[in-house]
C-alpha positions in Angstrom: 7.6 29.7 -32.1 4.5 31.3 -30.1 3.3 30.3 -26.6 -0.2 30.8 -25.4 -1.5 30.1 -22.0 -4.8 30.8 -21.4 -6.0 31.7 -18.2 -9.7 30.0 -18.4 -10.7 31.1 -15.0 -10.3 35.2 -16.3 -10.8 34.1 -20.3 -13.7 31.9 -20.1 -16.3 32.6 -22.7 -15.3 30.5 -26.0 -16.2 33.1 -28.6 -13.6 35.3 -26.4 -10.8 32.1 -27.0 -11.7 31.6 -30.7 -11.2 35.8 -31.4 -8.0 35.8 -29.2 -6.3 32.9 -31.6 -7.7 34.7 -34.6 -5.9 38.2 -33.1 -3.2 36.6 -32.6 -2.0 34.4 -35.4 -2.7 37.7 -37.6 -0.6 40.0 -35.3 2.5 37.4 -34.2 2.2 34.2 -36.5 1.6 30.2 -36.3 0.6 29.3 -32.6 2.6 26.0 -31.7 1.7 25.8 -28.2 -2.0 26.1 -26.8 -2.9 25.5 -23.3 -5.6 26.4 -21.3 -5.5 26.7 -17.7 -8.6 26.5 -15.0 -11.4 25.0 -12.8 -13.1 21.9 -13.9 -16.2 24.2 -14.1 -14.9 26.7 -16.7 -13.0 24.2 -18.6 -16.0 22.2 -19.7 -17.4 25.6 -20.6 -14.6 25.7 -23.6 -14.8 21.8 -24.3 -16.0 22.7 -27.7 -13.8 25.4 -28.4 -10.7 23.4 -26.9 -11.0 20.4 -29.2 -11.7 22.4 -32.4 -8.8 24.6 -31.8 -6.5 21.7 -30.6 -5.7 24.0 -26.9 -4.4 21.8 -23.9 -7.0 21.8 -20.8 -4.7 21.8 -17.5 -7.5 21.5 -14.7 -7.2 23.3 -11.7 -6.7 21.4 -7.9 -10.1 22.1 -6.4 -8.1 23.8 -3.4 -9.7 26.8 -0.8 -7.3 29.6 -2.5 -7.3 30.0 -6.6 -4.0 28.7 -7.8 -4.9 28.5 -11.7 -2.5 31.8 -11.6 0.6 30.0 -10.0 0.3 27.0 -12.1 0.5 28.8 -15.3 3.4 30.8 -14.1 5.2 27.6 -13.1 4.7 26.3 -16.6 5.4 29.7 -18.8 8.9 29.4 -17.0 9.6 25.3 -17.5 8.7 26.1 -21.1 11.1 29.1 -21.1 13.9 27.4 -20.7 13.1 24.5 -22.9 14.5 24.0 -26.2 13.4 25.1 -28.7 12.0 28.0 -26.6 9.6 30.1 -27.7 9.9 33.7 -29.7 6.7 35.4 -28.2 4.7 34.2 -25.2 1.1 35.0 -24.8 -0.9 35.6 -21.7 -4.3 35.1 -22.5 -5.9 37.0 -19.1 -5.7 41.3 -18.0 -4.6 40.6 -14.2 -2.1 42.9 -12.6 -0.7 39.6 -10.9 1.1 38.2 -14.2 3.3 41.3 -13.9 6.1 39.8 -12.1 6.1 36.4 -14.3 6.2 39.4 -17.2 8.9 41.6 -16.1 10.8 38.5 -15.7 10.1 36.6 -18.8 10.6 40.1 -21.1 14.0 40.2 -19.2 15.3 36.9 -21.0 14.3 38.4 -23.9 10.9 37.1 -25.0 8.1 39.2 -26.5 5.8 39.2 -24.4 1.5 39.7 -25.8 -1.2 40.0 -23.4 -4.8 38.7 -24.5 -7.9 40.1 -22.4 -11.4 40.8 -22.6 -12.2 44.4 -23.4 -13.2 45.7 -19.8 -10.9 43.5 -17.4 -7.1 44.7 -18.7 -5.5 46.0 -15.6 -4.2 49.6 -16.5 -0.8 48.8 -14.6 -0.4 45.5 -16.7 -0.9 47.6 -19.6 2.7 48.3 -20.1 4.6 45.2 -19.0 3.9 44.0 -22.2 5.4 44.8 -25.4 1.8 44.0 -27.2 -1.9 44.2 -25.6 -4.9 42.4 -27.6 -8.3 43.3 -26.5 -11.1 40.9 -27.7 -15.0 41.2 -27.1 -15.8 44.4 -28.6 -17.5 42.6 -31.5 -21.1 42.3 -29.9 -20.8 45.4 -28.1 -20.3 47.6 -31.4 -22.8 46.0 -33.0 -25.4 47.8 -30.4 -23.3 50.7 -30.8 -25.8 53.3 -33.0 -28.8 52.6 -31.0 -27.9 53.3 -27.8 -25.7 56.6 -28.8 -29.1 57.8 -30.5 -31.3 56.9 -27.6 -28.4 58.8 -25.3 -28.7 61.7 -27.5 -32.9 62.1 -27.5 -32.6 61.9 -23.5 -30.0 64.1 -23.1 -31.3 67.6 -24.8 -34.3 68.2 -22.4 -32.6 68.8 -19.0 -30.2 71.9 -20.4 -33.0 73.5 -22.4 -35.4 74.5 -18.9 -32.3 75.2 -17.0 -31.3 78.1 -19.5 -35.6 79.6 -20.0 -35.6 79.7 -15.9 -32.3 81.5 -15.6 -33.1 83.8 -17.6 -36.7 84.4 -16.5 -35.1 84.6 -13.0 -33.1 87.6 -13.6 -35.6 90.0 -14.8 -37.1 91.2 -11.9 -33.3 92.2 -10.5 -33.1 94.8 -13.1 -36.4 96.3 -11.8 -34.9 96.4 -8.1 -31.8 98.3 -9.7 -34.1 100.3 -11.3 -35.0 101.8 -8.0 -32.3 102.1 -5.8 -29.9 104.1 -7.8 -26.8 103.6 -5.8 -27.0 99.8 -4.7 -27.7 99.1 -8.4 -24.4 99.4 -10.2 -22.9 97.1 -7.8 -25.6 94.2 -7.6 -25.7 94.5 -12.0 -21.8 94.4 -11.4 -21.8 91.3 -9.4 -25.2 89.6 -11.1 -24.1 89.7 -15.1 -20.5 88.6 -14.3 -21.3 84.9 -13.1 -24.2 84.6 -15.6 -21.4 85.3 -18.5 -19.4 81.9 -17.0 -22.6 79.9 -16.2 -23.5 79.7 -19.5 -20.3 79.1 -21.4 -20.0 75.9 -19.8 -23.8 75.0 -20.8 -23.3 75.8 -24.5 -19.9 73.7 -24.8 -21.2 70.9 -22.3 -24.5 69.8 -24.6 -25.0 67.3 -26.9 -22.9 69.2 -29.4 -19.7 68.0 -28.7 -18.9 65.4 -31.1 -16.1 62.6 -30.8 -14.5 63.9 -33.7 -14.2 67.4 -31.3 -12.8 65.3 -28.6 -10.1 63.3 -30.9 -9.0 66.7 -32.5 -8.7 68.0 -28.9 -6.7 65.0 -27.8 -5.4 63.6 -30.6 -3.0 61.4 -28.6 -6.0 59.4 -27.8 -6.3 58.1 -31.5 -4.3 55.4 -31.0 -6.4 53.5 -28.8 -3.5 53.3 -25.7 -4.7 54.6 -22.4 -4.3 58.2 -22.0 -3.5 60.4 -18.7 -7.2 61.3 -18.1 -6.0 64.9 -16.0 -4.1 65.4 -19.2 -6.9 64.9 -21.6 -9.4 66.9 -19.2 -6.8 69.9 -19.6 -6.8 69.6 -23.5 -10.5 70.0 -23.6 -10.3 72.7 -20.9 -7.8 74.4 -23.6 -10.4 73.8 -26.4 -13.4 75.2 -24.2 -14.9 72.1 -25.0 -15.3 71.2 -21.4 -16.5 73.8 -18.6 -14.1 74.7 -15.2 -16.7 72.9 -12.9 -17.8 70.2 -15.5 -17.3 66.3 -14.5 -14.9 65.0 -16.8 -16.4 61.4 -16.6 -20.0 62.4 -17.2 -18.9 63.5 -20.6 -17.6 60.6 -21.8 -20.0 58.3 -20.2 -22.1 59.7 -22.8 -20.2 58.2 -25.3 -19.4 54.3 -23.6 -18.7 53.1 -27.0 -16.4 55.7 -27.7 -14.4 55.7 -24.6 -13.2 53.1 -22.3 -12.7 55.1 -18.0 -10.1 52.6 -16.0 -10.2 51.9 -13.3 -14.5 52.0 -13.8 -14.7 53.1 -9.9 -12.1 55.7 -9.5 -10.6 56.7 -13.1 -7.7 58.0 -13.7 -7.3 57.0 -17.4 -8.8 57.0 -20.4 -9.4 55.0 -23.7 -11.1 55.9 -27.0 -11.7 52.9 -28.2 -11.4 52.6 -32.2 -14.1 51.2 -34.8 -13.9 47.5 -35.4 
């Protein structure tokens, strides 16, 4: 017997509902309880989506504080202890404040599947669950090979100059050394040392580095679970495929349908996120 409750206030949109049931039943099996949980508001915006799939709307008191949280929780435990109780209960929303319902639940001995839209999983829910389903990738990788392309024409012209100036730059120094015969050991000596490290880092930090480079790098990333992202960043460094004072996160913002940063503000994770 499998549980769902469906936190409408965090997983509102109904092709995000209809995707989640489909995951679901394929992964775990027959769903014998559906029940939605949320405002008025977002309820009606899964009316159609409710009565086709036969899911419960609980509506929400219209209080100052959300409690759409608290009264799934209450319910998940009254149905816990219920007979017949469920086998796996499903929590169809990414919040970090399910944990403790979670923890608690898995204790009994339930399996215990999250459900959440692709963008919102909190990475310290991630594992209090024994299964994580991520829905609402379908639109995004159908956009997928247009924008990679268009990232890929914008991105060659900024490191071609960059190179032409340096070079052009360091021309006239070898006339100056030319010169002064002392000073000039010592200025080559310092002057061809940092240009050797300034452009290893250009050559491995273009548009050549592939996906397929990163994934052989990190191959612990291939199974689509977040990843240490200091631990990833250390893989590349191994692989020279990412410079001492490069940004790890401007790499693979240049590949957003490849790989997933969490937290977006301050990452400290990272997620390659597998073809459909």
């Amino acid at each position: 017997m499998i549980a769902f409750f469906i936190d409408a206030d965090n997983l509102c949109a109904p092709s995000w509902v209809e995707e989640a049931l489909r995951k679901l039943k394929d992964g775990e099996g027959s769903i014998a309880v559906r029940r939605a949980y949320g405002s008025a508001e977002k309820l009606k915006g899964l009316a159609d989506v409710l009565r086709v799939q036969h899911i419960r709307p609980f509506v929400n008191l219209a209080l100052s504080k959300n409690t759409t949280d608290v009264a799934l929780a209450v319910d998940a435990m009254d149905l816990s202890y219920q007979t017949p109780r469920p086998t796996v209960i499903a929590i169809g929303s990414g919040d970090a404040d399910f944990v403790p319902l979670v923890l608690r639940l898995r204790e009994r001995g339930f399996r215990m599947v999250c459900v959440s839209e692709h963008g919102k999983m909190a990475p310290e829910a991630v594992y209090a669950y024994d299964h994580v389903i991520l829905v609402g990738q379908e639109h995004a990788t159908e956009a997928q090979p247009l924008h990679v392309a268009e990232v890929q024409k914008q991105a060659p012209p900024p490191t071609k100059p960059p190179a032409a100036r340096a070079v052009a730059k360091k021309t006239p120094a070898k006339k100056v050394a030319a010169k002064k015969a002392p000073p000039a050991k010592k200025v080559a000596a310092k002057k061809v040392k940092p240009a050797a490290k300034k452009t290893a880092p250009q050559a491995t930090e273009g548009n050549k580095i592939t996906v397929e480079q990163i994934l052989h790098a990190a191959p612990s990333l291939r199974a689509g679970q977040p990843q240490s992202l200091g631990e990833v960043v250390k893989l590349l460094h191994d692989d020279k495929l990412l410079g001492k004072n490069a940004t790890s996160t401007k790499l693979f913002k240049k590949f957003p349908f490849h790989f997933e940063l969490l937290p977006p503000k301050q990452p400290n994770q990272i997620r390659y996120i597998p073809a459909p």
